[in-house]
C-alpha positions in Angstrom: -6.1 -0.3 -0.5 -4.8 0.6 2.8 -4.5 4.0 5.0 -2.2 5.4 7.7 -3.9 5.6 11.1 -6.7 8.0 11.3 -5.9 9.0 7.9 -3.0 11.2 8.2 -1.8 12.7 5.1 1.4 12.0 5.6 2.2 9.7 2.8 4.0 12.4 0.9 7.5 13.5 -0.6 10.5 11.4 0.9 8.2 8.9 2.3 5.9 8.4 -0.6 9.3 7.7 -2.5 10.6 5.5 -0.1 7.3 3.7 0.7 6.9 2.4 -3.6 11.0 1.0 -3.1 9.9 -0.7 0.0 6.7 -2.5 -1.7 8.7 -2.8 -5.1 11.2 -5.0 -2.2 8.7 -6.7 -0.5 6.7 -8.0 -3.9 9.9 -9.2 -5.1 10.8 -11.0 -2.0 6.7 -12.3 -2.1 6.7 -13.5 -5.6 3.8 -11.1 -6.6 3.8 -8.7 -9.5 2.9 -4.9 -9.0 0.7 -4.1 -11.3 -0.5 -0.4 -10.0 0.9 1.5 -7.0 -0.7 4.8 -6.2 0.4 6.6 -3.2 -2.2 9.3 -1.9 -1.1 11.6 1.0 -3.5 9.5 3.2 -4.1 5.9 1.5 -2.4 3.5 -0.7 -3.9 1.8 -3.5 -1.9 -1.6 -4.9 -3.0 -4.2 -7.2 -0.9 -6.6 -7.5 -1.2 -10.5 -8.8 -0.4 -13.4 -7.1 0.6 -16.7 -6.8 -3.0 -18.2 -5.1 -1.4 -20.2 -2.3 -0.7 -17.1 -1.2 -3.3 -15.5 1.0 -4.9 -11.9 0.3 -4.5 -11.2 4.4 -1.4 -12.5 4.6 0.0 -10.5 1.5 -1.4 -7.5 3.4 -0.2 -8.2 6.7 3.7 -8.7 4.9 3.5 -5.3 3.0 1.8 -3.5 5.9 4.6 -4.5 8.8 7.1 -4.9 6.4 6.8 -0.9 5.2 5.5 0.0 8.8 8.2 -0.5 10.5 11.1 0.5 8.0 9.3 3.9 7.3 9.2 4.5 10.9 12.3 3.7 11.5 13.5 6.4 8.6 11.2 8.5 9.1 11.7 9.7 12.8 8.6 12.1 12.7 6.0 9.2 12.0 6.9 7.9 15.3 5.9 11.4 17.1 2.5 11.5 14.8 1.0 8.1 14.6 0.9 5.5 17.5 1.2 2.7 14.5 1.9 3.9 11.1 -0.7 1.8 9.3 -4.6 1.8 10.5 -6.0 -2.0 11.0 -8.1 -2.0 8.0 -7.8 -2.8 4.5 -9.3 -3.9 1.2 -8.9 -6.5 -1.2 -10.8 -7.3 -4.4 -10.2 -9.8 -6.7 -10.2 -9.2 -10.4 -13.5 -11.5 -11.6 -16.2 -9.0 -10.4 -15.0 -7.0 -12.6 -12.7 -6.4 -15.6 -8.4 -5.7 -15.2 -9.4 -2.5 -17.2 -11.7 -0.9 -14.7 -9.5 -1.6 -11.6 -6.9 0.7 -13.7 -9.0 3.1 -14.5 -10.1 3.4 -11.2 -7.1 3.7 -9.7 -5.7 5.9 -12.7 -8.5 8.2 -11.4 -8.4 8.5 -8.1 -4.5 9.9 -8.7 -4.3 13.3 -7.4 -7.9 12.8 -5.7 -7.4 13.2 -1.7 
């Protein structure tokens, strides 16, 4: 799960759209399957799987800049709006804690939530 700095909504329409091609483009070019990809106007929530030589941070780093800077660079208004599109933080969990079923669920769930 990841937000836009100080939690702008502005993860909606065109740049929702264009924000699930660019991580359907960067998973490919990763390796990593997309299991779940939610966009809320003001946070993202992706679980994906993994080859595990590849690093939770660094998968997060490569989606982050990756759709950072192509969506600002479409989107013209992002630049006026946001210093960076993408705040610094994030969260990963591992599936282990608990089950594939209730990450879907709660991600299922939190669709149309904001």
């Amino acid at each position: 799960m990841f937000c836009p700095k100080y939690r702008k909504p502005v993860l909606q329409g065109p740049v929702a759209d264009r924000l699930k091609m660019l991580v359907a483009v960067k998973a490919h070019e990763l390796g990593i399957t997309v299991h779940m990809l939610e966009v809320m106007p003001d946070h993202v929530h992706l679980f994906v799987e993994s080859d595990p030589s590849l690093a939770p941070a660094k998968l997060a780093a490569q989606v982050k800049g990756y759709t950072s800077r192509v969506l600002r660079q479409e989107f013209r208004h992002l630049r006026s709006q946001l210093p960076s599109l993408w705040s610094r933080s994030y969260y990963i969990g591992s599936v282990g804690h608990v089950s594939e079923a209730t990450v879907r669920r709660y991600i299922a769930s939190q669709k149309g939530r904001s």
